[in-house]
KEDO-722621 format. One line per field, with one value per residue (C-alpha): residue number from 1; x, y, z; residue in one letter. Coordinates in steps of 0.2 Angstrom, whole numbers, plus 5000, padded with zeros to 4 digits. Example, Ala and Ser with C-alpha at 12.3 -4.5 7.8 and 13.67 -1.06 7.14 Angstrom:
% KEDO-722621
pos = [1 / 2]
c1 = [5062 / 5068]
c2 = [4978 / 4995]
c3 = [5039 / 5036]
code = [a / s]
//
This chain:
% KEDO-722621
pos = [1 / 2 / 3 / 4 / 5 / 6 / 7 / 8 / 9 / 10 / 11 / 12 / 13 / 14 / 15 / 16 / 17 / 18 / 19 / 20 / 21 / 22 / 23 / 24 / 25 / 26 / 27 / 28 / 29 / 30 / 31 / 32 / 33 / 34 / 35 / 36 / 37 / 38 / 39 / 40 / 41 / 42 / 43 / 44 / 45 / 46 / 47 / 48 / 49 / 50 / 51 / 52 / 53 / 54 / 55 / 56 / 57 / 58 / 59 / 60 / 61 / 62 / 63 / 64 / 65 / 66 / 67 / 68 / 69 / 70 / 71 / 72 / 73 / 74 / 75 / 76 / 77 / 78 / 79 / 80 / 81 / 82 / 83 / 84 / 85 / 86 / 87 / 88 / 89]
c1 = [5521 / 5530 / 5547 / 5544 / 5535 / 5551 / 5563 / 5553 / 5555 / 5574 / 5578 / 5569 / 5580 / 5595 / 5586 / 5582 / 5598 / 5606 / 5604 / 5595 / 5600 / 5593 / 5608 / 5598 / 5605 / 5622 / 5635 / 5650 / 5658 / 5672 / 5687 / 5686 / 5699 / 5706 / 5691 / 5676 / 5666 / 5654 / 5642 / 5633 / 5618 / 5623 / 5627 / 5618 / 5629 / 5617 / 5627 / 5643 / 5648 / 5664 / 5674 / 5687 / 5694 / 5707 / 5700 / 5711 / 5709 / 5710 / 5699 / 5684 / 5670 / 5653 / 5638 / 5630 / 5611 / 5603 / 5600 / 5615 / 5614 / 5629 / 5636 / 5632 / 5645 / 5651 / 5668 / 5681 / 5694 / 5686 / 5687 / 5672 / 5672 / 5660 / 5652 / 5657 / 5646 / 5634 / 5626 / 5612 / 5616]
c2 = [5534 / 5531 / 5532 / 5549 / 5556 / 5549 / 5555 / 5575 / 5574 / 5570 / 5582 / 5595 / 5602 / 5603 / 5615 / 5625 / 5626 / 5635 / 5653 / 5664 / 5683 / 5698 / 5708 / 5721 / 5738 / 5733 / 5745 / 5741 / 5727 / 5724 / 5710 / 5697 / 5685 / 5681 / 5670 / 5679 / 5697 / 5706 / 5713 / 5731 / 5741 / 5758 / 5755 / 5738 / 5722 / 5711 / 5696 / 5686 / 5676 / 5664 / 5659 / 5650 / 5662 / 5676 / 5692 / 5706 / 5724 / 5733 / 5719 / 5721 / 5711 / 5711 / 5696 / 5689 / 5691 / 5701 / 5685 / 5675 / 5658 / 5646 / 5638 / 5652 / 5662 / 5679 / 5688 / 5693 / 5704 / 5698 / 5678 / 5668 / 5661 / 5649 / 5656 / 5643 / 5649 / 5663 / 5670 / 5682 / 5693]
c3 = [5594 / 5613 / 5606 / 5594 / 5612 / 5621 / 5609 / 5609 / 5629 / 5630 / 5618 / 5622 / 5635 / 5626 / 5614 / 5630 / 5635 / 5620 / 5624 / 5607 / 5610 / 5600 / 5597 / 5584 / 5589 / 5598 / 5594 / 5603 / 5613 / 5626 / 5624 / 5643 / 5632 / 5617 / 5612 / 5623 / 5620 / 5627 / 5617 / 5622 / 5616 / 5622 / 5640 / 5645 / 5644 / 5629 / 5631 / 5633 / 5613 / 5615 / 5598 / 5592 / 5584 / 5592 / 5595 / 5598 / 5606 / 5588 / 5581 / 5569 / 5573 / 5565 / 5565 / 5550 / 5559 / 5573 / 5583 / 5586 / 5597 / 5599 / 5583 / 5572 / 5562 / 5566 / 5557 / 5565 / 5555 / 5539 / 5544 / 5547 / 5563 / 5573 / 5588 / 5603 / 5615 / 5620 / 5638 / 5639 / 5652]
code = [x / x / x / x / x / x / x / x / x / x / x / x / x / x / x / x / x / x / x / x / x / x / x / x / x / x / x / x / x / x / x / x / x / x / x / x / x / x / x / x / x / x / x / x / x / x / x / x / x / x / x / x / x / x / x / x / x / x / x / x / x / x / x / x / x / x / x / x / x / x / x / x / x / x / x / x / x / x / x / x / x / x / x / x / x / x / x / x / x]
//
């Protein structure tokens, strides 16, 4: 029981530390880099998502649920990509 209780407490935080980000009715998103996105709902800033994968100006991006947290899957330009990191700003 010590060990489980242990165990629960030391892992814990890194559950807190991944950001979970409601992006339901975001509508369009600005390019920082190559791999990072900011994601907008009208004219607030909903949250910074870094990938992998090479996101150009012209590209297509969509997400595959209305709340995204690091290592889910977004598309970009039809490829699935993993999603490296996100900020809720």
């Amino acid at each position: 029981m010590r060990k489980l209780l242990l165990t629960i407490l030391l892992l814990s935080p890194l559950a807190s530390m991944a950001d979970t980000v409601n992006i339901f009715g975001a509508n369009r998103w600005s390019r920082i880099d190559s791999h990072t996105i900011i994601v907008y709902r009208g004219t607030k800033a909903i949250c910074l998502v870094k990938t992998w994968g090479f996101i150009y100006t012209s590209s297509q991006i969509r997400f595959t649920d209305d709340f995204i947290s690091s290592f889910d899957k977004m598309i970009i330009d039809g490829d699935v990509e993993d999603i490296r990191e996100v900020k809720r700003l």
